[in-house]
C-alpha positions as CSV (number, residue, x, y, z in Angstrom):
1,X,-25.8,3.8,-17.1
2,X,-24.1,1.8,-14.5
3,X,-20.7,2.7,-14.7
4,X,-20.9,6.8,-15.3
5,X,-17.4,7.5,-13.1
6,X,-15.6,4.2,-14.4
7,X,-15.1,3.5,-10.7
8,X,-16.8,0.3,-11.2
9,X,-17.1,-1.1,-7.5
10,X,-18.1,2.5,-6.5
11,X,-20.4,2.5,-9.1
12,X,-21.8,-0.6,-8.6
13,X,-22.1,-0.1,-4.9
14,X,-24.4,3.2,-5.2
15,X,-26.3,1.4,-7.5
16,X,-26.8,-1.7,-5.2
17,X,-25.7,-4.0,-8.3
18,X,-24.3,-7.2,-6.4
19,X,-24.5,-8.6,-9.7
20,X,-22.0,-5.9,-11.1
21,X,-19.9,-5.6,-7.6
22,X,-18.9,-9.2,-7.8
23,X,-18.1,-9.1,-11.7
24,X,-16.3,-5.7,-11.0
25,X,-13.8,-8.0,-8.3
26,X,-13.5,-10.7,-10.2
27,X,-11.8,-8.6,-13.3
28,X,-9.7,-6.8,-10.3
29,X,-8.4,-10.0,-9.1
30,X,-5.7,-10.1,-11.6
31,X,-4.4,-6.5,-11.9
32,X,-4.3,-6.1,-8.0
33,X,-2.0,-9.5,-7.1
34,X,0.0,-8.2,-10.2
35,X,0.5,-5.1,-8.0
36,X,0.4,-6.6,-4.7
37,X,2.5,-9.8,-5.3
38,X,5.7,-7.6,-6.6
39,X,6.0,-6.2,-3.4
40,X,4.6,-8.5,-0.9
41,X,7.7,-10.8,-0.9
42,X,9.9,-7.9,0.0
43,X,8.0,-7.1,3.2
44,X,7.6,-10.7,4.4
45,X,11.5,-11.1,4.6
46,X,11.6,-7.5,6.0
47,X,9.2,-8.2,8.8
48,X,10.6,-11.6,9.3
49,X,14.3,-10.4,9.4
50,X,13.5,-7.3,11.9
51,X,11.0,-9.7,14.0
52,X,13.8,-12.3,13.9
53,X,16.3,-9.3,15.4
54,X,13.7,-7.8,17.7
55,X,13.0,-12.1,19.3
56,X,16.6,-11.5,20.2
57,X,16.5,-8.3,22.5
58,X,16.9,-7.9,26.3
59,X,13.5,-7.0,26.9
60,X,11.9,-10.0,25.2
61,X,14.4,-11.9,26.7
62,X,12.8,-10.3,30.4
63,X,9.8,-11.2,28.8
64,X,9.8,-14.8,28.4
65,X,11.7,-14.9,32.4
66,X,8.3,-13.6,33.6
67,X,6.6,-16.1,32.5
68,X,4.4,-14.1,29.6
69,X,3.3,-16.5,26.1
70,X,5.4,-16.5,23.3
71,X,2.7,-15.3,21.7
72,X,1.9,-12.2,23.2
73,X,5.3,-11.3,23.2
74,X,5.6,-11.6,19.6
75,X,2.2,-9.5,19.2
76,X,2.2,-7.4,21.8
77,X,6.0,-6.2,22.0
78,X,8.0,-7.5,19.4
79,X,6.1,-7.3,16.3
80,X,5.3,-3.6,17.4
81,X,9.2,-2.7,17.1
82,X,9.9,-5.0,14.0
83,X,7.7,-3.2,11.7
84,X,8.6,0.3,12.4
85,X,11.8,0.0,9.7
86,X,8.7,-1.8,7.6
87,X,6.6,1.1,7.9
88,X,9.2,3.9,6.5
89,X,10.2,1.2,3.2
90,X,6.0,1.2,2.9
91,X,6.2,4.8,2.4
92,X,8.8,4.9,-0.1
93,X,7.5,1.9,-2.0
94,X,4.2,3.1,-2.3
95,X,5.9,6.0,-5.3
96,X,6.6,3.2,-6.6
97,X,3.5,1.3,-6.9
98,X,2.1,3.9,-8.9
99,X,4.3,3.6,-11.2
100,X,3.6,0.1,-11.5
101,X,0.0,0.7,-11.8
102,X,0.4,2.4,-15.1
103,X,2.0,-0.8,-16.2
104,X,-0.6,-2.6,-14.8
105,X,-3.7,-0.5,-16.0
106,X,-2.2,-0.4,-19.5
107,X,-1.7,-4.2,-19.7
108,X,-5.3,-4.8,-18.6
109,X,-6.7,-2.3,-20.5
110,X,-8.3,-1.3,-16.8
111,X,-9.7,2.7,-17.2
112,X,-7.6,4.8,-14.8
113,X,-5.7,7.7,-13.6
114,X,-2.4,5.8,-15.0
115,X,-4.3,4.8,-18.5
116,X,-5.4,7.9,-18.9
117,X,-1.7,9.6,-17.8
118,X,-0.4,6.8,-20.9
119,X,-2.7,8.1,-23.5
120,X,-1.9,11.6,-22.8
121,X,2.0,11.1,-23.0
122,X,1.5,8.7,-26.1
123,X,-0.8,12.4,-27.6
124,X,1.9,14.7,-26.2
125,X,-0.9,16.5,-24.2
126,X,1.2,17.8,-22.1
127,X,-1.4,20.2,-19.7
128,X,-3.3,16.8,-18.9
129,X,0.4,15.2,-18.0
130,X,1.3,18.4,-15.9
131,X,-2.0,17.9,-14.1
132,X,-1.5,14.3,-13.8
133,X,2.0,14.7,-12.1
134,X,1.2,17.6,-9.7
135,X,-1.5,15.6,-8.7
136,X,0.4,12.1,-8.1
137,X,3.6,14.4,-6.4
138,X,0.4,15.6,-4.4
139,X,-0.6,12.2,-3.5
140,X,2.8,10.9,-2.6
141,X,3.8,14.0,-0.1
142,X,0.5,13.1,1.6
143,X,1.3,9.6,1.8
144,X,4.6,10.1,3.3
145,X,3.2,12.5,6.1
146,X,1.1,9.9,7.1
147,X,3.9,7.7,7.4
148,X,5.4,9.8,9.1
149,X,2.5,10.4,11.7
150,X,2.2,6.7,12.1
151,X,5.8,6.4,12.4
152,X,5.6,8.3,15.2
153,X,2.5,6.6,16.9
154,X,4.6,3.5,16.6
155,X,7.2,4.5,17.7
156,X,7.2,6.7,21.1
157,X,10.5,7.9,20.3
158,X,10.2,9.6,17.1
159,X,8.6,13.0,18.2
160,X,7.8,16.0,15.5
């Protein structure tokens, strides 16, 4: 059987089904810019604000007197500064887009940690919604460490 986890690009990766791995993007396509294009517009005006704000600072200002590109300014030095208020709202969004994947899964009818969490509230299984939950809290503790570890590789100033 092809799809024994219902991971189905995993699955159709260890089975070296191109066939399968293309279909398997192709019915992900939908679900993922549902998920991805709710909160994509919020960070492009964030990074663009704080990039806008950061363009304006002394330093780039010494910058551009030296003589260095615009563009490596913007890459090298500004863009580093404007996303470090990015990176904190990526932290707390990302709660947030799990809940919106249950929505998601659900509407597509997509097998999943978040179907699977539906159908056990909708059964009043409540051990399996437990479980679900600890492991989710579990998962979003562990991203927001991380965010906090890359805050502070971003960001020299932040120290732990």
């Amino acid at each position: 059987d092809v799809y024994k986890r219902q991971l189905y690009l995993v699955d159709s990766l260890l089975s070296a089904n191109l066939d399968q791995f293309f279909t398997s993007l192709y019915y992900l396509t939908l679900p993922s810019l549902t998920l991805g294009l709710l909160i994509s517009g919020v960070f492009e005006r964030m990074v663009r604000v704080n990039l806008k704000q950061t363009l304006k600072a002394d330093y780039v200002e010494a910058a551009r007197a030296r003589g260095i590109p615009e563009r490596r300014i913007v890459v090298a030095h500004a863009l580093k500064n404007a996303l470090i208020p990015v990176i904190t709202v990526l932290g707390l969004t990302f709660a947030s887009l799990l809940g919106g994947a249950i929505l998601t899964e659900v509407t597509f009818s997509w097998p999943g940690l978040a179907n699977r969490l539906y159908q056990a509230i909708s059964q009043r299984d409540y051990p399996v919604v437990q479980g679900i939950m600890v492991f989710l809290s579990v998962i979003v503790a562990m991203a927001s460490i991380l965010i906090d570890i890359l805050n502070a590789y971003v960001d020299p100033r932040i120290r732990y």
